[in-house]
C-alpha positions in Angstrom: -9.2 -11.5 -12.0 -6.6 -13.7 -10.7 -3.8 -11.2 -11.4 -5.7 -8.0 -10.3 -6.2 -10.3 -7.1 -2.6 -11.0 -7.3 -1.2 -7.4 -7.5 -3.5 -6.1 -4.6 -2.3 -8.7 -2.1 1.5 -7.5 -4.1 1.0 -4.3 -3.3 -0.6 -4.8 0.6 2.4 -7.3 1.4 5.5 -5.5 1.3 7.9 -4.6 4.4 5.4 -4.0 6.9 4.7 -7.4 8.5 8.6 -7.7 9.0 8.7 -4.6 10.9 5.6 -2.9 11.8 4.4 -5.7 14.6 7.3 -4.4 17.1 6.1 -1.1 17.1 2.1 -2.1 17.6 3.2 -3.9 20.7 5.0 -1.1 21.6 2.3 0.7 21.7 -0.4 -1.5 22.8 1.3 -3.7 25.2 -1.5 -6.2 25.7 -2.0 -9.7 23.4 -5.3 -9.6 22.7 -4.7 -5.9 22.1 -2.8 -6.7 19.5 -4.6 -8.8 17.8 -7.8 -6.0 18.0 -5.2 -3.5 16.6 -4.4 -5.9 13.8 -8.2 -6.6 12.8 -9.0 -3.1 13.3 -6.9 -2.3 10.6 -7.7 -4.8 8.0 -11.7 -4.3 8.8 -10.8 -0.5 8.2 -9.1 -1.3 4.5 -11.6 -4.0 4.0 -14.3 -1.0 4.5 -12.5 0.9 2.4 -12.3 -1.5 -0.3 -15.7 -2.6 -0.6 -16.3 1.6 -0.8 -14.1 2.1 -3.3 -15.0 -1.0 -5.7 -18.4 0.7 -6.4 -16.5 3.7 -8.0 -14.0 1.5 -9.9 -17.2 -0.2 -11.5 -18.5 3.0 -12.0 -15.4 4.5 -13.3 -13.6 1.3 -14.9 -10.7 3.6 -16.6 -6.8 4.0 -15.5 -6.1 6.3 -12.9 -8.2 5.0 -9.7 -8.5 7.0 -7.0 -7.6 10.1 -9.3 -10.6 9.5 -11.4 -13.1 8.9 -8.7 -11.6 12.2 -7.0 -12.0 13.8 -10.3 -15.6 12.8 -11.3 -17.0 12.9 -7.4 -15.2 17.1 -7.3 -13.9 18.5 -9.9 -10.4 18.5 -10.9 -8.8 20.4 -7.8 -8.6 17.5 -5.3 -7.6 15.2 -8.1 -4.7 17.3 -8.8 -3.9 17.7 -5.1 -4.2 13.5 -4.7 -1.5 13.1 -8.0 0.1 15.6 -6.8 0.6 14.4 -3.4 1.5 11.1 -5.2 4.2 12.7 -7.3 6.0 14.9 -4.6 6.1 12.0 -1.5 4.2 8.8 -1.6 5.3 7.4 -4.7 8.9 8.3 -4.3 9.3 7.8 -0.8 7.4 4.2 -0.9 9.4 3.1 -3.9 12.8 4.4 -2.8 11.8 2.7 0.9 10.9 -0.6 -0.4 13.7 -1.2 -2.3 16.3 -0.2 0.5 14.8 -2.5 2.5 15.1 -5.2 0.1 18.6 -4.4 -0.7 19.3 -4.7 3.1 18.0 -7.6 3.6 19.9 -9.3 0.3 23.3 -8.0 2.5 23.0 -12.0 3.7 23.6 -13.6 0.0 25.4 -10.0 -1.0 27.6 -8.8 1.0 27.7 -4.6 0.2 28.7 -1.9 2.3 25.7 1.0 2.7 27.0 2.8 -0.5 26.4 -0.1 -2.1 23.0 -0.7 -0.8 21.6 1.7 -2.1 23.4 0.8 -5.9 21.2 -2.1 -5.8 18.2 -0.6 -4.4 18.5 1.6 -7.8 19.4 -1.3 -9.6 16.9 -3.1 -9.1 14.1 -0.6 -9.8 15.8 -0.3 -13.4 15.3 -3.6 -13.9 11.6 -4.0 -13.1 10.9 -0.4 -14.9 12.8 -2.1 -18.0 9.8 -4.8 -17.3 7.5 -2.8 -17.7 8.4 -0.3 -20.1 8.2 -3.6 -22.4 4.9 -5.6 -21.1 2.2 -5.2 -18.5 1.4 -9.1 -19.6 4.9 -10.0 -18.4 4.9 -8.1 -15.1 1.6 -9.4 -14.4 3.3 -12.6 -14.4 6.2 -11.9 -12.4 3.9 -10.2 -9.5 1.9 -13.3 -9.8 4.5 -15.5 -9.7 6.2 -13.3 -6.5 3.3 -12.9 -5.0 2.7 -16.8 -4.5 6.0 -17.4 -3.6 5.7 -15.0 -0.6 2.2 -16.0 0.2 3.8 -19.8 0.7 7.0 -18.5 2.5 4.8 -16.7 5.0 2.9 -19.6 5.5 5.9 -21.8 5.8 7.0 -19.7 8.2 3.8 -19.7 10.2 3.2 -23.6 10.1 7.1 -24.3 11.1 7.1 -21.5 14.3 4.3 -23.0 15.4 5.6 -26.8 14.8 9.3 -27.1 16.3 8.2 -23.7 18.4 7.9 -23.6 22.1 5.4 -21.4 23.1 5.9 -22.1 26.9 7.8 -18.4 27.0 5.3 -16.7 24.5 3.1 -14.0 25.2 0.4 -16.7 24.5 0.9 -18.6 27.2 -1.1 -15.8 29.0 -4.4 -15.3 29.5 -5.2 -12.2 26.5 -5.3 -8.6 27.7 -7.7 -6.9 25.5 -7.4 -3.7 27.4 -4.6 -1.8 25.2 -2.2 0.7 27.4 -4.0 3.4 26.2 -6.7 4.3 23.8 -4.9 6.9 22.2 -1.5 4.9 21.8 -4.0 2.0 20.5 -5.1 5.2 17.5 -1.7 6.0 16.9 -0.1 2.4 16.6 -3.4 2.0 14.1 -2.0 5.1 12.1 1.5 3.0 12.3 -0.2 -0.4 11.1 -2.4 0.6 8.3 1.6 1.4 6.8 1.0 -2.6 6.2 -2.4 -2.0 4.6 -1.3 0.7 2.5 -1.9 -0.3 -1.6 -5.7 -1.6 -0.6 -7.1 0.3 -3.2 -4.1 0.8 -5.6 -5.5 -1.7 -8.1 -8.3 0.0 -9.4 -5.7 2.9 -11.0 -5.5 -0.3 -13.3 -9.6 -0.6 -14.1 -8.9 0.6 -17.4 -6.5 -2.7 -18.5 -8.7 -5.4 -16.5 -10.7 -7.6 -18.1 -14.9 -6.8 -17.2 -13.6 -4.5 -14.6 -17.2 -3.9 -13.0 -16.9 -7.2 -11.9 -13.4 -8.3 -11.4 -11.9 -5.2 -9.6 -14.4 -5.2 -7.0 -13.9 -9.1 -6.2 -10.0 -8.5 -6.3 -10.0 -5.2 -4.1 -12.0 -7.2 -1.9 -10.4 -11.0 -2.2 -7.1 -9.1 -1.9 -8.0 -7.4 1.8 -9.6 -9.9 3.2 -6.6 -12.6 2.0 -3.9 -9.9 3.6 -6.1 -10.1 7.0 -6.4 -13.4 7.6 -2.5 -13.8 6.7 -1.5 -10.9 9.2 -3.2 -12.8 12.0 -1.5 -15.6 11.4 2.0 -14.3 11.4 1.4 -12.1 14.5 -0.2 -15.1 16.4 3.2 -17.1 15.5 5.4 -14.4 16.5 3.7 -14.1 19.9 3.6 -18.0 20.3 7.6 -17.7 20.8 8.6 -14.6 21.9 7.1 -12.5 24.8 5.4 -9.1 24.5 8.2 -7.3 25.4 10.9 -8.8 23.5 8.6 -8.1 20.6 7.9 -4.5 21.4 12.0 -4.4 21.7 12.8 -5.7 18.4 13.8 -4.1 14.9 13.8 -7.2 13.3 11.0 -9.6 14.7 10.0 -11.8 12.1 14.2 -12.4 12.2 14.1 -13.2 16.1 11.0 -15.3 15.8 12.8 -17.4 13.2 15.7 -17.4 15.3 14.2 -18.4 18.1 13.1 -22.0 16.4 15.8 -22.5 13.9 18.8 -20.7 15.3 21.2 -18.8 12.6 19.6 -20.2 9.9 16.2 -18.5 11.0 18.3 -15.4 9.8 18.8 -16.7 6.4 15.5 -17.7 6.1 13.3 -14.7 7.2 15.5 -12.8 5.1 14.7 -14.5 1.5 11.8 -14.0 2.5 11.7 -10.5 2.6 13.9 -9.7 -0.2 10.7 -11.9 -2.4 8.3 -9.6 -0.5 9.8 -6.7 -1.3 10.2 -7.8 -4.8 6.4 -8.1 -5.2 5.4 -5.1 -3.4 8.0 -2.7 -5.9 7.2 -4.7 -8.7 3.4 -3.9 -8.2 4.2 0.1 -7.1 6.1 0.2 -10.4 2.9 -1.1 -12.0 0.4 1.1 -11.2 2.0 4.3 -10.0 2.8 5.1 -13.7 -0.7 5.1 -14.5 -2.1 7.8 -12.1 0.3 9.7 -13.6 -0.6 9.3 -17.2 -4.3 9.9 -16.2 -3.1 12.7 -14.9 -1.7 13.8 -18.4 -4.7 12.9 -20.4 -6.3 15.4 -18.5 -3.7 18.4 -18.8 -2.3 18.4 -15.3 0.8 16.6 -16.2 3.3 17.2 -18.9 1.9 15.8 -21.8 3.9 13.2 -22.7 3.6 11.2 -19.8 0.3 10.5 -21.0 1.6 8.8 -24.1 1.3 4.8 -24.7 4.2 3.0 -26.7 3.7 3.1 -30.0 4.4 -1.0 -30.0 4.0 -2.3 -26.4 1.1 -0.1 -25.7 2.3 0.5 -21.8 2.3 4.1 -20.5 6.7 3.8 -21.3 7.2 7.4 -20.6 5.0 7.9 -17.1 6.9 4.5 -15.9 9.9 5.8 -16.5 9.3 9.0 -15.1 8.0 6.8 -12.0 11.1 5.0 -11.9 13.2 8.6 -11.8 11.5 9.8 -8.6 11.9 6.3 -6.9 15.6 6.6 -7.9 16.2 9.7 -6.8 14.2 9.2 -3.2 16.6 6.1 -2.7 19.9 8.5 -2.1 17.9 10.5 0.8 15.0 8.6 2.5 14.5 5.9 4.6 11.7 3.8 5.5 11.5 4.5 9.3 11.3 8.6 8.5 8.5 8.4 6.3 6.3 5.2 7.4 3.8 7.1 9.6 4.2 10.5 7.1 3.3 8.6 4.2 -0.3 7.0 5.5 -1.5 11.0 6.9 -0.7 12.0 3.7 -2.7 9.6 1.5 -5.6 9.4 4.0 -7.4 12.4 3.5 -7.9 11.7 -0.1 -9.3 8.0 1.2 -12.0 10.1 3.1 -12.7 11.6 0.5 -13.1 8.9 -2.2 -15.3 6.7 0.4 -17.5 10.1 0.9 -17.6 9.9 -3.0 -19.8 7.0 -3.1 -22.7 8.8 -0.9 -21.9 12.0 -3.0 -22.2 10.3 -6.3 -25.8 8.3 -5.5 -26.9 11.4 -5.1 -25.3 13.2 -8.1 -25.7 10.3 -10.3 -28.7 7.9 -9.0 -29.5 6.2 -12.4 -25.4 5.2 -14.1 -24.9 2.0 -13.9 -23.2 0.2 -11.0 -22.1 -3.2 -11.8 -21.3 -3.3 -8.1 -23.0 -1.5 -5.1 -21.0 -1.3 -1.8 -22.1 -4.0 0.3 -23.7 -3.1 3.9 -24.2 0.6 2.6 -24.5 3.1 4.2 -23.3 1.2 7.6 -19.8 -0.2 5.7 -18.7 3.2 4.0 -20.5 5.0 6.7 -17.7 3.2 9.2 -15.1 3.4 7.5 -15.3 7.4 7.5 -15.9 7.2 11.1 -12.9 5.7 12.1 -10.7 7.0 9.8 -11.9 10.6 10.5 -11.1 9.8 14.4 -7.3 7.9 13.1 -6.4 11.6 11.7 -7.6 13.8 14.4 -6.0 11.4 16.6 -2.6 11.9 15.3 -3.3 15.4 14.5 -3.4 16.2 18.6 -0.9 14.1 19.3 1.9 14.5 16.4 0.8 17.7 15.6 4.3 18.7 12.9 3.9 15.6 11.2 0.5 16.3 10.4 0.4 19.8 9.4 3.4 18.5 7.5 1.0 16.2 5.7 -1.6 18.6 5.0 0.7 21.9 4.3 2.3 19.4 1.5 -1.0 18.8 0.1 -2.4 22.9 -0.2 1.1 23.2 -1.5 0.1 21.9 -4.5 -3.2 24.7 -5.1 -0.7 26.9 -6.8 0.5 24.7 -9.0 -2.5 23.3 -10.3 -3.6 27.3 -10.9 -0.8 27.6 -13.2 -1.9 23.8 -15.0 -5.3 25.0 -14.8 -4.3 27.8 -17.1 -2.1 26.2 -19.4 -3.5 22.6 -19.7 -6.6 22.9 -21.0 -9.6 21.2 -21.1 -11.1 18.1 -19.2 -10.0 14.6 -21.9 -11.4 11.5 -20.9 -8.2 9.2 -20.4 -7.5 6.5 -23.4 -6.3 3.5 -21.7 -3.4 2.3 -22.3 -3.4 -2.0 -22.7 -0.5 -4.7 -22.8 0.0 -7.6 -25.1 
């Protein structure tokens, strides 16, 4: 449990608390409007998680989200969620995550933007080399990453707030709870669940857990509720030294925070930090982005080999290096600012739709066994619809293109599962595939 734990706070953790917090208060303008946004958010993937941790006990297998699409509607939506995974979010978040990191390593090594990108790609070979050979061994570099940039966050935290003045902080105010506006407070929510996204990535990995009815739920759940309590914390110290406004203005806040106490070094320092944040949060995609795809494969809907496990290390080689192709190939033409906002409307609908799964699957299935039932139901679930319903629609009226964009990418994919529909065969329950 420990390392399921591990990899879901690995996978929530990456980029976004270095760079999303300028834009919410942006947006949203007020303190204690920030801080709403900011629980808003982790209350919505805390929702979603204690949701979706009734299917993964149900459904303990590899593949996740895919599966419980699968089981809960039939193998048209699954398709349309891998396939959505294939075409953006997997590459896209990969390729972004690592060109982040490799910008931020510009302070120990010094590269030009050509060569940026070289390491960005390098460094995904390496971890895919990982773990082509052992999910064991990356299991314990995310754990070991993981920790390392749950105590550099803290550091950071606990030394702002000790040699910090917060005399010119937004603190120093009394809290305005009131954001600028309600519909810029649903839009910056669409920005910050960016730093959410992964919530319920772990349970692709049910299948390899140890008692997964019992240990994915409590790490799906541990995982969130960890992630919230430490995003709190770093906005609260990022406000105690710099104003709202100087915040809203900056690409690189944690950087100014840091700066702001410790001079140049601050620099140095935030940016370690997130080149081991970044580390974990690739390290986990790379994990269990292969395995949605070799479910995917079991099931005819991918080419077959990607659903092969190594003959010796029993990990899914060929689907992680097929991961590992798309990731490279999204590093050469994508950044992290183009596709931030593109990439959450394009995996929320198929969150809808698992959470609506668990009332759909009570009723279709009243008597399996459920290791775990979703605490709070129907009022948790029930929420978490609610509001996540009203996140789209907002942000379908107000960026209209890069909605429709979302969507139109995802029918896309109805023809193409037509043509694996006639040539892959019938439904195989995925063998999962296990590490030494």
């Amino acid at each position: 449990m420990p390392s399921a734990a591990a990899i879901t706070v690995g996978l929530i953790i990456g980029s976004g608390i270095f760079r999303v917090p300028s834009s919410v208060a942006a947006s949203v303008e007020g303190v204690g409007a920030i801080g709403l946004l900011w629980i808003a958010g982790g209350l919505l993937a805390l929702f979603g998680c204690l949701s979706v941790a009734e299917l993964a006990g149900l459904y303990p297998q590899t593949g996740g989200v895919y599966v419980f699409l699968r089981e809960a509607y039939g193998r048209l939506p699954a398709f349309l969620y891998g396939w959505t995974r294939l075409l953006l979010l997997v590459p896209t978040s990969i390729g972004a995550i690592s060109l982040i990191m490799a910008a931020y390593l510009n302070a120990f090594l010094p590269v030009d933007e050509i060569g940026e990108r070289w390491v960005a790609a390098a460094v995904i070979v390496l971890l895919t080399a990982l773990n082509y050979r052992s999910l064991l061994w990356s299991a314990l570099l995310e754990n070991t990453v993981t920790a390392l940039k749950l105590l550099g966050l803290a550091a950071l935290t606990v030394a702002i707030f000790a040699f910090g003045s917060g005399s010119d902080g937004a603190l120093a105010a009394a809290p305005d709870f009131a954001p600028a506006s309600w519909v810029g407070f649903g839009l910056a929510l669409v920005t910050a669940m960016w730093s959410y996204s992964g919530w319920s990535s772990v349970a692709a990995m049910a299948g390899e857990v140890r008692d997964p009815g019992r240990n994915v739920p409590r790490a799906l759940v541990g995982g969130v509720a960890t992630v919230l309590v430490i995003y709190l914390a770093v906005n609260a110290a990022y406000l105690y030294v710099l104003p709202v406004d100087e915040m809203a203005h900056s690409s690189l806040v944690a950087a100014d925070a840091a700066a702001s106490v410790f001079g140049g070094r601050g620099a140095s320092i935030v940016a370690g930090l997130v080149v081991i944040s970044t580390l974990g949060a690739l390290q986990a995609a790379l994990m269990f982005n292969p395995r949605i795809f070799y479910a995917m494969a079991k099931d005819g809907l991918l080419f077959a080999p990607l659903g092969r496990a190594h003959g010796v290390y029993f990990t899914p080689h060929l689907a992680t290096l097929f991961t590992a192709a798309l990731g490279i190939g999204y590093v050469l033409i994508r950044s992290f600012e183009q596709l931030a906002q593109a990439f959450i409307l394009g995996v929320w609908p198929f969150h809808i739709l698992t959470v609506w799964a668990v009332f759909r699957l009570r009723r279709l299935r009243p008597d399996a066994e459920r290791p775990y039932r979703t605490w709070g139901y129907p009022v948790v679930p029930g929420a978490f619809l609610i509001a996540s319903i009203a996140m789209v629609l907002t942000a379908l009226f107000e960026k209209p293109g890069l909605t429709l964009f979302g969507f139109g990418l995802i029918l896309a994919g109805v023809p193409f599962y037509l043509v694996a529909r006639r040539d892959g065969g019938s439904v195989r329950e995925p063998n999962s595939p296990s590490g030494p």
